[in-house]
C-alpha positions as CSV (number, residue, x, y, z in Angstrom):
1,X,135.7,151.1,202.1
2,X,137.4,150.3,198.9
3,X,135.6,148.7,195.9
4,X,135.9,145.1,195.2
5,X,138.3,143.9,192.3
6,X,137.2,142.7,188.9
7,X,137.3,138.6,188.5
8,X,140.7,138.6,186.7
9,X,142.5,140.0,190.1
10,X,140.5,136.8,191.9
11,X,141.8,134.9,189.3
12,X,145.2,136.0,189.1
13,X,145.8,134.9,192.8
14,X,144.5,138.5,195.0
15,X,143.4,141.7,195.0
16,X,145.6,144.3,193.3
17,X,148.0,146.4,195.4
18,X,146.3,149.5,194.6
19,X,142.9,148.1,196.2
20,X,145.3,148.8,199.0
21,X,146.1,152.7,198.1
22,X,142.5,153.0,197.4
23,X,143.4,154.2,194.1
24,X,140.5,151.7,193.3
25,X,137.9,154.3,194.9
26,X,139.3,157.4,193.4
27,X,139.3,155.9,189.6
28,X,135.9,154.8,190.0
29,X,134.9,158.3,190.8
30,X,136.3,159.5,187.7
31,X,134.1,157.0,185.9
32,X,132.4,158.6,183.0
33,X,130.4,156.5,180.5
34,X,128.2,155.2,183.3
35,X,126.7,156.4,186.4
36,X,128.9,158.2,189.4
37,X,129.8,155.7,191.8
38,X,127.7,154.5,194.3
39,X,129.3,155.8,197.6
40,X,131.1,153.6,200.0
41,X,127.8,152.0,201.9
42,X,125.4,150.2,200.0
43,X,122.1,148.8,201.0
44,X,120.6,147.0,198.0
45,X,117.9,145.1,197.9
46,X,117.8,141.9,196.4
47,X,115.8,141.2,193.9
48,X,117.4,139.5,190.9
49,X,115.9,136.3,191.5
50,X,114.9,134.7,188.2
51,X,114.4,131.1,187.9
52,X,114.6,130.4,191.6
53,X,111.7,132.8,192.6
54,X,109.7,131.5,189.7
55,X,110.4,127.7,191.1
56,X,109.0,128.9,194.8
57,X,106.2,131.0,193.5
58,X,105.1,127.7,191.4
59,X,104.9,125.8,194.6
60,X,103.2,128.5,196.5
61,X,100.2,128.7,193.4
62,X,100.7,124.8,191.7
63,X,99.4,124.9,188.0
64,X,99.7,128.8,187.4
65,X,102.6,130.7,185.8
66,X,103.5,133.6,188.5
67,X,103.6,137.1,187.3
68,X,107.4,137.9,187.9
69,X,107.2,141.3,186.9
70,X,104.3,142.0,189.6
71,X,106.4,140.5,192.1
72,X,109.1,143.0,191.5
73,X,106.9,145.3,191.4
74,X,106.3,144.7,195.0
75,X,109.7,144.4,196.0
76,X,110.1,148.2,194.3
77,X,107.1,149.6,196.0
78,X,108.8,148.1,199.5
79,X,111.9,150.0,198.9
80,X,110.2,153.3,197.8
81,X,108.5,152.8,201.3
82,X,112.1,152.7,203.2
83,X,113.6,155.3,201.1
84,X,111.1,157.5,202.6
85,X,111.8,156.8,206.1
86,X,115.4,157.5,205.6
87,X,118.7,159.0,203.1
88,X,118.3,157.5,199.9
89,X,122.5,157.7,199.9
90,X,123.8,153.9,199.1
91,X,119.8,153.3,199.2
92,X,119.0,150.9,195.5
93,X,118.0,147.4,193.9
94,X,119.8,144.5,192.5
95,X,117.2,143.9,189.5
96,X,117.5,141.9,186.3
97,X,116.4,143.1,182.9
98,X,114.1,140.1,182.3
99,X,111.5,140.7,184.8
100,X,112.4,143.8,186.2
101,X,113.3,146.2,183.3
102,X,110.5,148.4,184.3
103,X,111.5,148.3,188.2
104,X,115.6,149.5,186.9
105,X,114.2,152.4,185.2
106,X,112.6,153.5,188.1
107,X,114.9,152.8,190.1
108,X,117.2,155.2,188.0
109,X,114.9,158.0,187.7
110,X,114.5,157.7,191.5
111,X,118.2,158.9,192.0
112,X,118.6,155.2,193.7
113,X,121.4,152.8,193.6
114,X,121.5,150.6,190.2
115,X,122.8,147.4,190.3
116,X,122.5,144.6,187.9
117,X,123.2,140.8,186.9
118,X,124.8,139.7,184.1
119,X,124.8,136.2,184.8
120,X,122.1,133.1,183.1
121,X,120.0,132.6,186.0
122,X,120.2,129.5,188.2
123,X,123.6,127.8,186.2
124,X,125.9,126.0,187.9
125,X,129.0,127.0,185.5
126,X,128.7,131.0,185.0
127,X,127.8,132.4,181.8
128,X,126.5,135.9,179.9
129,X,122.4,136.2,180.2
130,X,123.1,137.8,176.7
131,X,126.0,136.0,175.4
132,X,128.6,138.8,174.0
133,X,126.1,141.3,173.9
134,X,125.7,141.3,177.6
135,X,127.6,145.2,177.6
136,X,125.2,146.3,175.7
137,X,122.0,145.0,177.8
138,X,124.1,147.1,180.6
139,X,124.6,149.9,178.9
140,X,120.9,150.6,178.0
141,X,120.1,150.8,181.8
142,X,123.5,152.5,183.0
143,X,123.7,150.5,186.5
144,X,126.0,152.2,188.8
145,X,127.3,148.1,189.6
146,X,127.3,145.5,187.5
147,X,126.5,141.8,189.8
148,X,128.0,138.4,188.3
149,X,127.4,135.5,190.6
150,X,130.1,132.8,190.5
151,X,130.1,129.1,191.6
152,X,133.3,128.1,192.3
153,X,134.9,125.8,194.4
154,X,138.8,125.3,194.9
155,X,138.2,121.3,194.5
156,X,136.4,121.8,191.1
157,X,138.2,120.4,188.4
158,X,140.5,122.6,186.2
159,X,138.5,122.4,183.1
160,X,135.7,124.1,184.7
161,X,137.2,127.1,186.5
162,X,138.6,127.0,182.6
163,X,135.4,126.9,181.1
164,X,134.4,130.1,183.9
165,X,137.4,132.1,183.9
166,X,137.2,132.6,180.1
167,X,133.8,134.9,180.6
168,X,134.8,136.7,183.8
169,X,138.4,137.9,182.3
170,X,135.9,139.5,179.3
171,X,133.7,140.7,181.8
172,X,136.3,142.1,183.8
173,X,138.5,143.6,180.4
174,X,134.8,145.0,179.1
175,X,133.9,146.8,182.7
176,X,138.0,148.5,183.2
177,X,137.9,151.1,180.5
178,X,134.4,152.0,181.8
179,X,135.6,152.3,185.2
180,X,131.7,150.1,186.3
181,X,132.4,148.8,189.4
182,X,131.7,144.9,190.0
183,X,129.6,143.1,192.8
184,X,130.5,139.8,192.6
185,X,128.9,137.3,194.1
186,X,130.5,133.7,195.4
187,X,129.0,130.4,196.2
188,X,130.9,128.1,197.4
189,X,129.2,124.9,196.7
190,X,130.0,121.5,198.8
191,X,132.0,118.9,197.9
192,X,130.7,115.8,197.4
193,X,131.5,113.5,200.4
């Protein structure tokens, strides 16, 4: 399969013609200041949760501060379990940097799939986890994807796809010359009724 578009061919009204081509692919593979692209199939598990996995975790244990880091932990030791019972090819994690940096240098030195948020956690209007220095954050780790998780809604009101499309157009003009493909993620949240 072909790789998804950056944000600014969502937001430019589709997918580039060479998507089509799969000219998308073969540039990717050519990438060279990050990782080698991940192959076509990916199974990546989860496990970028942040504020939302602290939130259940609280309710789970009331009145103690869960250990995010051991939790990811887990999650790692879960997949090192299922890489062994089959190819690691398109085998990795989605983890974050703030609980999870030790679990993405594993992952890394395993030969696994690398993939990575960029977005604040739990924010209903998207912006950088690092502010502008969110390329660098990436860069230290070397992901083979970089993950941005979008709320948008086609009934939202202009100023705030404004105040959204501003950070995904530099996300997606910082990620190009690097050729690092892009998982995005989209909620679609209701509208009131």
């Amino acid at each position: 399969g072909t790789l998804p578009p950056g944000p600014a061919a969502f937001l430019e009204g589709g997918a580039p013609s060479s998507l089509q081509s799969g000219a998308a692919e073969d540039a990717c593979t050519s990438r060279t200041t990050m990782n080698p692209t991940p192959p076509g199939t990916l199974f990546l598990l989860a496990a970028d949760h942040r504020e939302s996995l602290r939130r259940a975790l609280v309710a789970v244990a009331p009145g103690s501060e869960p250990d995010l880091r051991a939790a990811k932990h887990l999650i790692w030791e879960g997949l090192q379990t299922a890489a062994a019972t089959r190819p690691a090819e398109g085998l990795g994690i989605l983890v974050d940097e703030e609980t999870g940096a030790e679990v993405a240098r594993a992952a890394r030195a395993a030969g696994l799939v690398l993939a990575m948020p960029v977005e604040r956690s739990d924010q209903r209007v998207f912006s950088f986890e690092h502010g502008d220095n969110f390329g660098a954050h990436l860069e230290r780790f070397g992901p083979d994807l970089a993950k941005v998780l979008v709320r948008w809604n086609p009934d939202d009101v202009p100023a705030l796809k404004a105040e959204q499309a501003g950070p995904l157009r530099q996300l997606s003009d910082w990620r190009q010359p690097r050729r690092l493909p892009l998982l995005f993620d989209l909620l679609v949240p209701p509208t009131p009724g």
